[in-house]
C-alpha positions as CSV (number, residue, x, y, z in Angstrom):
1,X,-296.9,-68.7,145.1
2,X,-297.3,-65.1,145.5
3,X,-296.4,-65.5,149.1
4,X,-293.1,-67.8,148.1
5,X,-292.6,-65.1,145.3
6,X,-292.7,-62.4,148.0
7,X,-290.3,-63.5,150.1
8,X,-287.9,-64.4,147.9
9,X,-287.9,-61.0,147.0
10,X,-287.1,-60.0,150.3
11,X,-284.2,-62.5,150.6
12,X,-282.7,-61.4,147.7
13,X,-282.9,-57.6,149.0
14,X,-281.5,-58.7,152.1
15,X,-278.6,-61.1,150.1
16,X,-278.0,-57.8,148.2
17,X,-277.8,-55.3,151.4
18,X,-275.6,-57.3,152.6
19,X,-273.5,-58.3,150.2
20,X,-272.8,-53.8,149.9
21,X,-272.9,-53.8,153.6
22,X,-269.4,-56.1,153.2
23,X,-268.3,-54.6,150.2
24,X,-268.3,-51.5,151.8
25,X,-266.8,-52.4,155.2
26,X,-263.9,-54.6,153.0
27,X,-263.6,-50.9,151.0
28,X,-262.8,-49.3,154.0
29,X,-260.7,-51.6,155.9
30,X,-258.6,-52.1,152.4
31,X,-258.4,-47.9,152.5
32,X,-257.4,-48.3,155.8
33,X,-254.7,-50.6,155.3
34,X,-253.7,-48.7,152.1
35,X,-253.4,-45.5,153.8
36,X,-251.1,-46.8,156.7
37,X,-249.6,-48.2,153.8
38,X,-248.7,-44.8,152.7
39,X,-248.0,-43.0,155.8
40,X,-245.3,-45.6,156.7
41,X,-243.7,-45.2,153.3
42,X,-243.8,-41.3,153.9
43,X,-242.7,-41.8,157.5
44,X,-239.8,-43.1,156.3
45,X,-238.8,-40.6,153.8
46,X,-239.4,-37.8,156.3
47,X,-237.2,-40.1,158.5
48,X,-234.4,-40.9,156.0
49,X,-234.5,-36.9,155.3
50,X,-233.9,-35.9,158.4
51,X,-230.9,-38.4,159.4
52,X,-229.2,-36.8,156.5
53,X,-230.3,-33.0,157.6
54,X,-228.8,-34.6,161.1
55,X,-225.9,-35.9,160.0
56,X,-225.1,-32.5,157.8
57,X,-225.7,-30.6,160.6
58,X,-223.1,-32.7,162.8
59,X,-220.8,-32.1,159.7
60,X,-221.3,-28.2,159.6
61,X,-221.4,-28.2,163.5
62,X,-217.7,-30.1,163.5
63,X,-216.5,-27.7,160.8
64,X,-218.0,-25.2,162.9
65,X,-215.9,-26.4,166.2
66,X,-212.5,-26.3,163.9
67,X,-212.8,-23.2,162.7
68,X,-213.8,-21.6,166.1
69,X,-211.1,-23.8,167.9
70,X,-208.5,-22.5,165.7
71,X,-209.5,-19.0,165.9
72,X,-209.7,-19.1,169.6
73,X,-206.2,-20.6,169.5
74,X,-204.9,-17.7,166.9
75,X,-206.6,-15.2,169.8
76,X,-205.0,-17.0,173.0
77,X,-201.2,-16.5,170.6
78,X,-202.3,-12.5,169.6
79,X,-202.8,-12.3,173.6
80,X,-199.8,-13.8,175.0
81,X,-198.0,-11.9,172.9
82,X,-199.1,-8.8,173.9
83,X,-199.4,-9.7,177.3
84,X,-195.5,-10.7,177.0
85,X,-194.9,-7.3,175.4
86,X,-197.1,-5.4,178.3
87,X,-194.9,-7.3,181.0
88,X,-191.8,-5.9,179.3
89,X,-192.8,-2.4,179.2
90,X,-194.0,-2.6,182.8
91,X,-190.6,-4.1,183.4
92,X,-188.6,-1.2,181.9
93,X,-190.7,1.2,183.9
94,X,-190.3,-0.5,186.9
95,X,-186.3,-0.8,186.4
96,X,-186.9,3.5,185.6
97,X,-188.3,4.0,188.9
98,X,-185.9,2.1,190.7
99,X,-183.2,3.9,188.9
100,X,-184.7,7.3,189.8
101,X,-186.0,6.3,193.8
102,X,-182.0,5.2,193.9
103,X,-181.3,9.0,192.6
104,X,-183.7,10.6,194.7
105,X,-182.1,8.8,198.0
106,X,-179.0,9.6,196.9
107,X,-180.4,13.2,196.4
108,X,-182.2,13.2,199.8
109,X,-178.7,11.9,201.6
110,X,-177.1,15.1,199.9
111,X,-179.6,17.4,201.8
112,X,-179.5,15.6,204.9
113,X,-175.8,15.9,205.3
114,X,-176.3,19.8,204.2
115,X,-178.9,20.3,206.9
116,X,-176.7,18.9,209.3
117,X,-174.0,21.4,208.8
118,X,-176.8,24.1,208.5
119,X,-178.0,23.0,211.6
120,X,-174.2,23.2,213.0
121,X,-173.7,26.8,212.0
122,X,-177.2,27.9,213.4
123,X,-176.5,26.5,216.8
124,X,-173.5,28.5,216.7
125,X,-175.2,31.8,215.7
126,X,-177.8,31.7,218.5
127,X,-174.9,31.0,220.8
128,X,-173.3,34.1,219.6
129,X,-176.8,36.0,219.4
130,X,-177.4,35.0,223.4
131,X,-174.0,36.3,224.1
132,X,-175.5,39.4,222.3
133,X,-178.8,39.7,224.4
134,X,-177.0,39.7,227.8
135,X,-174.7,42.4,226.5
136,X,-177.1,44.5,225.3
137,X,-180.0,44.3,228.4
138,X,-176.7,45.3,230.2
139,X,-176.1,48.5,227.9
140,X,-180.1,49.5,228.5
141,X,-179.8,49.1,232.2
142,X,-176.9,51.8,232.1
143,X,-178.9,53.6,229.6
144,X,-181.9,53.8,232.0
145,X,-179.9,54.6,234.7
146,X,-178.6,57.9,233.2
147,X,-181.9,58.8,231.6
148,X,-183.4,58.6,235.2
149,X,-180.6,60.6,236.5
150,X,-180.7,63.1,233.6
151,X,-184.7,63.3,233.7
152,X,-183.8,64.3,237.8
153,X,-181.6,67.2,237.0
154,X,-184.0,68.5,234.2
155,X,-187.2,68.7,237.2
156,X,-184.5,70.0,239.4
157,X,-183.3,72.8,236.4
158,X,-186.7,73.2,235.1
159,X,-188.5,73.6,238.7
160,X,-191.4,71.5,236.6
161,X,-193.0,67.9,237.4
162,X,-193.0,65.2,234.5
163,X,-197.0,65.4,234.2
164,X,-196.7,69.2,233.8
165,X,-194.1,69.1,231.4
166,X,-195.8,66.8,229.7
167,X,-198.9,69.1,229.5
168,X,-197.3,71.9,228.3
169,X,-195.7,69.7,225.5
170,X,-199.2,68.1,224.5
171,X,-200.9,71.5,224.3
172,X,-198.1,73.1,222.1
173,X,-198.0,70.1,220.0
174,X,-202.3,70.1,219.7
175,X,-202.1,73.7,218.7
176,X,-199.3,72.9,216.2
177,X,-201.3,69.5,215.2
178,X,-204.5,71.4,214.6
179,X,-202.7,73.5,212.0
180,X,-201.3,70.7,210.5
181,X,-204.3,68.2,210.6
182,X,-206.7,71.0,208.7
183,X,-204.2,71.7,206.5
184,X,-203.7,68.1,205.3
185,X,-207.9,67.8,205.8
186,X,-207.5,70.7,203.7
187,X,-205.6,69.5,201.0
188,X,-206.8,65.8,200.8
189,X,-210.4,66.9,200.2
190,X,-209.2,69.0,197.7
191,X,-207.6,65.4,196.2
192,X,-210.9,63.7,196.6
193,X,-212.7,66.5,195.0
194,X,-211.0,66.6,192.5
195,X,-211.2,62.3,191.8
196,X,-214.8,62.5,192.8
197,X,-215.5,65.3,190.0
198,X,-213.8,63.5,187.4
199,X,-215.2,60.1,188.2
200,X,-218.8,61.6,188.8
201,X,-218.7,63.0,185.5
202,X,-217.6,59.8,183.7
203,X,-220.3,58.1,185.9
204,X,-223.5,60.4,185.3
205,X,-222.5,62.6,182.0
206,X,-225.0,60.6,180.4
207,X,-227.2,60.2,183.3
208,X,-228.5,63.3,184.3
209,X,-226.6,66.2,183.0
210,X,-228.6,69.5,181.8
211,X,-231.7,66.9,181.3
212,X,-234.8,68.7,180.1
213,X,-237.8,67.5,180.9
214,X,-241.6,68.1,181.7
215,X,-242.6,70.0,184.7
216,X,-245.5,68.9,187.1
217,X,-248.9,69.1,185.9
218,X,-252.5,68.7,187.0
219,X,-253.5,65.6,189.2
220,X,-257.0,64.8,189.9
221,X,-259.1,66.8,187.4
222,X,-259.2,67.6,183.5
223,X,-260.7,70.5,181.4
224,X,-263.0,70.2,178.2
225,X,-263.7,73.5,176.1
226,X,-266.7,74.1,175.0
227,X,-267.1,76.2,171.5
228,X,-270.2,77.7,173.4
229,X,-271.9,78.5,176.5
230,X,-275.1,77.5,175.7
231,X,-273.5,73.5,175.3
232,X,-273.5,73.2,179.2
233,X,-277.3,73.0,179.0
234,X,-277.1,70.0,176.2
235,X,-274.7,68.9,178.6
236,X,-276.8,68.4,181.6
237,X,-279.9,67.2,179.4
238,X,-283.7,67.6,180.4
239,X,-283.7,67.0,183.8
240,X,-280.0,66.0,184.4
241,X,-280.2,62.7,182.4
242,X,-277.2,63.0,179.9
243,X,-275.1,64.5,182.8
244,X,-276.3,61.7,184.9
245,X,-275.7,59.1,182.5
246,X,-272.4,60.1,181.8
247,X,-271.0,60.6,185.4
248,X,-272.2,56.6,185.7
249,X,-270.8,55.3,182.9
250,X,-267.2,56.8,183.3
251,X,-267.4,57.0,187.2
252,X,-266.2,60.8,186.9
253,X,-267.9,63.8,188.4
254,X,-268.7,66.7,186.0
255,X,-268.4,70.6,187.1
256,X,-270.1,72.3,185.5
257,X,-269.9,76.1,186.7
258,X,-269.4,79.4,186.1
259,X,-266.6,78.9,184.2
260,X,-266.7,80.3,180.1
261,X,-266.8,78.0,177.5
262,X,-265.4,74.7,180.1
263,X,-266.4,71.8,182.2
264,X,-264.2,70.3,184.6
265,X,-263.4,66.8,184.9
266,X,-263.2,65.3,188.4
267,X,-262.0,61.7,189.4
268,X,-259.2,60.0,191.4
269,X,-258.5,57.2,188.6
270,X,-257.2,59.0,185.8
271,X,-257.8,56.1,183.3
272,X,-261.7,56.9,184.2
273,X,-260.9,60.9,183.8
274,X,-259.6,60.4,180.3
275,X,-262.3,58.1,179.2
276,X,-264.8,61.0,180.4
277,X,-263.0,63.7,178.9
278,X,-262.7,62.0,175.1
279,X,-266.2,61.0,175.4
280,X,-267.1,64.6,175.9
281,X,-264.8,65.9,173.5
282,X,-266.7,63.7,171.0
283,X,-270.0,64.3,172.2
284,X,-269.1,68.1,172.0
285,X,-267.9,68.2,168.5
286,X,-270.4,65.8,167.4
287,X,-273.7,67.7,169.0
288,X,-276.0,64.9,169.2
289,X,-276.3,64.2,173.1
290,X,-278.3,61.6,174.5
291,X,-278.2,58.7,176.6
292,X,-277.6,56.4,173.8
293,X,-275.3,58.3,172.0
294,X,-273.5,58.4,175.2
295,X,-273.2,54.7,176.0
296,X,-272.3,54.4,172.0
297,X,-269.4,57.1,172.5
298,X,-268.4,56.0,175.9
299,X,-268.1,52.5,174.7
300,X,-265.8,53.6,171.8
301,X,-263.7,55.6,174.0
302,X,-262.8,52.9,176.6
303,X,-261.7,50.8,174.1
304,X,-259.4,53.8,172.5
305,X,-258.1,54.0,175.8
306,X,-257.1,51.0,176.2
307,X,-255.6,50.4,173.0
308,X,-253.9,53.6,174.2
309,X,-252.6,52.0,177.1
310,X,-251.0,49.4,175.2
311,X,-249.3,51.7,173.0
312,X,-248.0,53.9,175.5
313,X,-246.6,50.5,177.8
314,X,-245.1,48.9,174.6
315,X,-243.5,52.3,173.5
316,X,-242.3,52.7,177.2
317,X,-240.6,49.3,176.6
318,X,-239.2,49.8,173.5
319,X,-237.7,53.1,174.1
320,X,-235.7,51.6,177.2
321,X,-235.0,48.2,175.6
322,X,-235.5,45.7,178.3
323,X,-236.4,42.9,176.0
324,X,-239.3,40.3,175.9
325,X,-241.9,41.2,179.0
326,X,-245.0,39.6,180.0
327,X,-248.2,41.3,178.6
328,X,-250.1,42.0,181.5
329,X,-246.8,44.3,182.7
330,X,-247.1,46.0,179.2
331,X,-251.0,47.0,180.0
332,X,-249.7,48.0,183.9
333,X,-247.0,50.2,182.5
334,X,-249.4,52.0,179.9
335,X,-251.6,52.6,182.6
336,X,-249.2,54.8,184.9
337,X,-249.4,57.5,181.6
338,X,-252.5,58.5,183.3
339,X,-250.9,58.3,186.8
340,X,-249.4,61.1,188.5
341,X,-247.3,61.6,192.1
342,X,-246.6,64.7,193.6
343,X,-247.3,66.3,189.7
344,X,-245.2,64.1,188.0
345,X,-246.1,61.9,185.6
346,X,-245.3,58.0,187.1
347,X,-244.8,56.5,183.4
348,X,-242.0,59.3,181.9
349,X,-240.8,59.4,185.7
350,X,-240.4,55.4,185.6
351,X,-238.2,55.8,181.9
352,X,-236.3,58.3,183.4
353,X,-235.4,56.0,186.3
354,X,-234.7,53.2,184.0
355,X,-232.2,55.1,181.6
356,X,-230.5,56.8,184.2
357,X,-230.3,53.0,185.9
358,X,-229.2,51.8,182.7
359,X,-226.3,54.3,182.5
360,X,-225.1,54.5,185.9
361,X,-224.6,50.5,185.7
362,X,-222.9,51.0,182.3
363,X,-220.3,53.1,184.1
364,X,-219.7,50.9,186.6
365,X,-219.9,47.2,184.7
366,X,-222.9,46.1,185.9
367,X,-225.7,44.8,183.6
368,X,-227.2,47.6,182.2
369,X,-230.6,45.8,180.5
370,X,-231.4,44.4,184.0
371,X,-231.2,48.1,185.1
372,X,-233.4,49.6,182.9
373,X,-235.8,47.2,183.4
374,X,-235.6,47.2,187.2
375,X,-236.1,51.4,186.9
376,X,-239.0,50.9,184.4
377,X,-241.1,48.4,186.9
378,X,-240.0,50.0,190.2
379,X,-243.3,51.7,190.4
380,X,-245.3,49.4,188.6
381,X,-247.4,48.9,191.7
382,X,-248.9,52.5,191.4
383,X,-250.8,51.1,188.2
384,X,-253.2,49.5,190.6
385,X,-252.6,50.5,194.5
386,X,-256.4,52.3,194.1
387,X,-257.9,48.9,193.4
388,X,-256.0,46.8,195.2
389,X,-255.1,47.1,199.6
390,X,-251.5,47.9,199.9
391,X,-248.7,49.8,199.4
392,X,-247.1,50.4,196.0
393,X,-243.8,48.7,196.9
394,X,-245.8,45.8,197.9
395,X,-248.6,45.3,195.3
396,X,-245.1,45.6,193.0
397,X,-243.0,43.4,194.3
398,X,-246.0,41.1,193.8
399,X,-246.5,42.0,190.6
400,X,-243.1,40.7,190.2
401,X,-243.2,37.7,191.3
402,X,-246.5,36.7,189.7
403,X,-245.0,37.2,186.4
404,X,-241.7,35.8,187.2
405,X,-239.1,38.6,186.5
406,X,-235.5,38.4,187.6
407,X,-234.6,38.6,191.5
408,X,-232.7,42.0,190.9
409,X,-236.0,43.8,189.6
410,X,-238.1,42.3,193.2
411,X,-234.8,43.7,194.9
412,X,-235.3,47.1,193.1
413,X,-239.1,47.6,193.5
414,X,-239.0,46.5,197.2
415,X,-236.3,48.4,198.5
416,X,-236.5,51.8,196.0
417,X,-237.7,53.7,199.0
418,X,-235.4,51.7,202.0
419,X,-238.7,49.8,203.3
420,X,-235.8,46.8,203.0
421,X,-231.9,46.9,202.5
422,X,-231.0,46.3,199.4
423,X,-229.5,43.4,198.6
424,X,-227.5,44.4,195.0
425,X,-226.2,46.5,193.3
426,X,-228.8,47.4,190.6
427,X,-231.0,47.7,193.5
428,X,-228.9,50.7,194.9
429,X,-228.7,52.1,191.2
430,X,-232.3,52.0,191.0
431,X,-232.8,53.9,193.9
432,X,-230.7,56.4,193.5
433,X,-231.8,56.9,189.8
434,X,-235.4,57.2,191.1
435,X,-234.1,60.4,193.7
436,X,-232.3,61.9,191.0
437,X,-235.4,62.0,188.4
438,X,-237.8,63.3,191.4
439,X,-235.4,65.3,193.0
440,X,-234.1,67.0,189.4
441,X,-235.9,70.8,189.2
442,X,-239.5,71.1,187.9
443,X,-240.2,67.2,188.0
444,X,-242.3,67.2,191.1
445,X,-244.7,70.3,192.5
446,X,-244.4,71.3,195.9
447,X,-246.0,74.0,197.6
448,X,-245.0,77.5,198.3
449,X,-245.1,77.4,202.1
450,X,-242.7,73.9,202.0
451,X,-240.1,75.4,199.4
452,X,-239.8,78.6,201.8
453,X,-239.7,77.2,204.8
454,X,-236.9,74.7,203.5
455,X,-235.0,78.0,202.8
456,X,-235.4,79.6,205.7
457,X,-234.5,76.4,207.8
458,X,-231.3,75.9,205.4
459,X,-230.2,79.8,206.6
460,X,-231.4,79.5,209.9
461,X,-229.0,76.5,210.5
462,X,-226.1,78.4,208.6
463,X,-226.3,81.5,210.9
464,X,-226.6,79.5,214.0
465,X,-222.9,78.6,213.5
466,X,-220.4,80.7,215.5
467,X,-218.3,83.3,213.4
468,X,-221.3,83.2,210.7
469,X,-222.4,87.0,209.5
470,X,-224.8,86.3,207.0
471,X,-226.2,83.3,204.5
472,X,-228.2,82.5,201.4
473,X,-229.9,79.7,200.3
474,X,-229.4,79.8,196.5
475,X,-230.4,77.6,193.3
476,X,-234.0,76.4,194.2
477,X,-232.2,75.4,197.6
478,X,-230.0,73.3,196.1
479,X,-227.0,75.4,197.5
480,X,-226.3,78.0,200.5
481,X,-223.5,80.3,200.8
482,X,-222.3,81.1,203.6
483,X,-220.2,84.6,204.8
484,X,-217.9,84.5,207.7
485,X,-216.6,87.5,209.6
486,X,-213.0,87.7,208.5
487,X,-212.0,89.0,212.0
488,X,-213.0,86.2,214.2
489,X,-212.4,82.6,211.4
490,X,-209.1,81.9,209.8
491,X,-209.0,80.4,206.5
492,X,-208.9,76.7,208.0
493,X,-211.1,77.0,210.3
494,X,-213.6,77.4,207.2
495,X,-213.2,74.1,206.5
496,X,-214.5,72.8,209.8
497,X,-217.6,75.5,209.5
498,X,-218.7,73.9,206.1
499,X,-218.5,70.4,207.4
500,X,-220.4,71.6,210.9
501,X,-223.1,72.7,208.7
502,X,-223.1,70.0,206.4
503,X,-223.8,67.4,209.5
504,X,-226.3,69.8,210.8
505,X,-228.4,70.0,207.7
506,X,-228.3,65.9,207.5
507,X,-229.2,65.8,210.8
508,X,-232.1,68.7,211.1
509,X,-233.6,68.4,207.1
510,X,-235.3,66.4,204.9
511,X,-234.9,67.2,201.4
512,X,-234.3,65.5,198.0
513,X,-231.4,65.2,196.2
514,X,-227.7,66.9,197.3
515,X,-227.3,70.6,199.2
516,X,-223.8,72.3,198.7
517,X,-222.3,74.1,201.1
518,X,-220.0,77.0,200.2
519,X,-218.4,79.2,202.8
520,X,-216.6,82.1,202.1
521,X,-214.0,84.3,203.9
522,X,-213.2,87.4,202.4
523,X,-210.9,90.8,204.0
524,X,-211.9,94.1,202.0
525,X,-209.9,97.6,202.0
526,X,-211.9,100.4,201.8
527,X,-210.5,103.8,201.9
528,X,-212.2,107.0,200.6
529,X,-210.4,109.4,198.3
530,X,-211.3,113.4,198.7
């Protein structure tokens, strides 16, 4: 029974599971169905909603088509009418231009038929003008015919050839000529002299006339004073150390000599020199002098320097007013303060060029920045030409370049001393400027010995001329007069003197700037009364 009791326990499990087993599956296969149920009943919504989004679209899309179709239509109308009104102006024009082609042939028959005529009366004129020719080659032949007779009877009269006549008659007209040609020499000189003045001073009034400036000074060496004597010895230190350590620092020699109460400076770079010489000054003044004091003080003093430096460049560049310049250029042009050629100082000599450029292409209408700023950097190669292999003119013209200034300054620095031609005109200012501010009295030094032989050279070439007495070189050589003997020179033929010695003195001398020649003729009375 237990066993039957069992079992039927089972089966009824079983009967159960099952019966959920179907239930379930019938659940789902009726969810199925229910849910296909649905999505057809959706599917034909959606599809009932979009014939009637289809069928307004066809609607708009026709309403659309009308719209555009009529508008295309109004268009095509708006075009043939203007096209209609187009042809009819391009028909008027075309009816002008037939109207005036029919004038202009008309016209051009008009000329024709003139020309013709023209052409008529011509033919007739060089008929006549022929006629003419023959007539008058028949006059010449009679007129040669007599002149050849006549020219016979004046040999036979005359007892003369025709070449010797025709000596005699060149020599009298040469000696008449040569009156007449230095007379008119004479006189248009005089002219030109008198243009030349007036333009000249127009030209360099504000250039170079009765300009004052500073005479050469010292070159390669500077001088500190010393309150006392007995400073020398702090000077040189125990055992030469401060005297050493300065001279290695700055690069400068010391002197220290006989000299009272001064030591001399002695260096080629004078950037270096003045370093040394405010160092000492300092040291000097101050009294305490020992190697670190001097490295201390030297330290200082380069950098015053070169604070200096800039000063003096951007004051340089200022005072001429050439505009915005590089930096590096404003440190080169405050470094030729401390340069020097010939005694002259390179950065007053180089503002000197530049104004004197700046004014001279004011006179003339050329641009009168870019000359001042060509005559401020023409010797801007002399800041470094002892550090760097090269000329001047060719460490500037460098210089130039690297900082990319105009091609008129490169033009200026490299031909300011004709090492090239020049190829404009601010270039030929410049150079020109630059003789006139070295050539100008007191700018440069030059030795005894050179200045007197100069003189004696510029009267030994006057006096070598024929009818010459006596001459003097005058005005720092700047101007010789000459004295002719009154007896053997006419006043014309001292025209010719001046310009013989002029030619020699270009041709014999080298010397800055201009040399006037005056010659002078004089006759004097003397009697003695008793």
């Amino acid at each position: 029974m237990t066993i039957l009791g069992s079992v039927s326990n089972v089966v009824w499990i079983s009967l159960i599971v099952l019966c959920l087993v179907f239930g379930l599956i019938i659940g789902i296969v009726a969810g199925y169905f229910v849910r296909v149920k649905m999505h057809e009943k959706s599917f034909t919504k959606t599809k009932e909603e979009a014939e009637k989004i289809i069928a307004m679209a066809e609607e708009e899309a026709e309403k659309k088509k009308k719209e555009t179709l009529h508008d295309v239509k109004a268009e095509i109308a708006e075009l043939k009418i203007e096209a209609d009104k187009d042809i009819k102006e391009r028909k008027s024009v075309v009816v002008e231009l037939e109207n005036k082609l029919n004038q202009r042939e008309d016209t051009l028959d008009r000329r024709s038929i003139n020309l013709d005529r023209r052409e008529e009366m011509l033919n007739a004129k060089e008929n006549k003008i022929d006629e003419k020719k023959i007539e008058l080659e028949q006059q010449n032949n009679k007129v040669e015919a007599i002149l050849k007779q006549q020219e016979q009877k004046l040999i036979e009269i005359a007892g003369l050839t025709k070449e010797e006549a025709k000596t005699i008659i060149m020599n009298r007209v040469r000696e008449e000529m040569s009156v007449e040609v230095a007379t008119y020499i004479k006189e248009e000189e005089e002219k030109a002299r008198l243009e030349v003045k007036s333009k000249a001073k127009n030209v360099l009034a504000l250039a170079i006339q009765k300009y004052a400036g500073e005479t050469a000074g010292e070159t390669t060496v500077s001088t500190v004073s010393l309150p006392v004597d007995e400073m020398k010895g702090r000077i040189i230190g125990r055992e030469g150390r401060n005297i050493r350590t300065l001279e290695s620092l700055t690069g400068v020699d010391l002197i220290i000599d006989d000299t009272p109460e001064a030591v001399v400076l002695s260096g080629f770079d004078p950037v270096r020199r003045e370093i040394a010489k405010r160092s000492l000054e300092i040291l000097v003044s101050d009294g305490r002098i020992h190697p670190a004091r001097i490295e201390e003080v030297v330290e200082r003093c380069r950098g015053e320097v070169e604070m200096a430096i800039r000063e003096k460049g951007e004051e340089a560049v200022f005072k001429t007013g050439i505009g915005k310049i590089h930096p590096d250029l404003v440190r080169l042009i405050g470094r030729l303060n401390f340069r020097t050629s010939y005694g002259q100082n390179v950065l007053n000599h180089s503002i000197e060029t530049a104004m004197i450029a700046g004014k001279l292409a004011s006179e003339i209408g050329e641009n009168e920045v870019i000359a001042r700023r060509a005559g401020l950097l023409h010797d801007i190669g002399k800041a470094v030409d002892h550090e760097i292999e090269g000329s001047h003119v060719d460490i500037g013209v460098e210089l130039a370049k690297k900082y990319h200034e105009p091609k008129e300054v490169i033009d200026a620095i490299a031909s300011h001393h004709e090492d090239v031609a020049p190829k404009s005109i601010i270039a030929v200012l410049v150079a020109a400027a630059d003789a006139l501010s070295s050539a100008r009295p007191g700018a440069r030094s030059d030795s005894v010995e050179n200045y007197a032989k100069r003189l004696e050279s510029l009267e030994a070439i006057s006096n070598g001329v024929k009818g010459v007495s006596s001459s003097f070189a005058i005005q720092a050589g700047r101007e010789v007069r000459v004295i002719v003997n009154p007896e053997e020179v006419d006043d014309l033929s001292t025209i010719s003197i001046a310009r013989q010695i002029k030619e020699e003195i270009e041709n014999k001398l080298s010397y800055p700037g201009t040399i006037k020649v005056t010659v002078i003729r004089e006759t004097r009375a003397v009697d003695v009364a008793k």
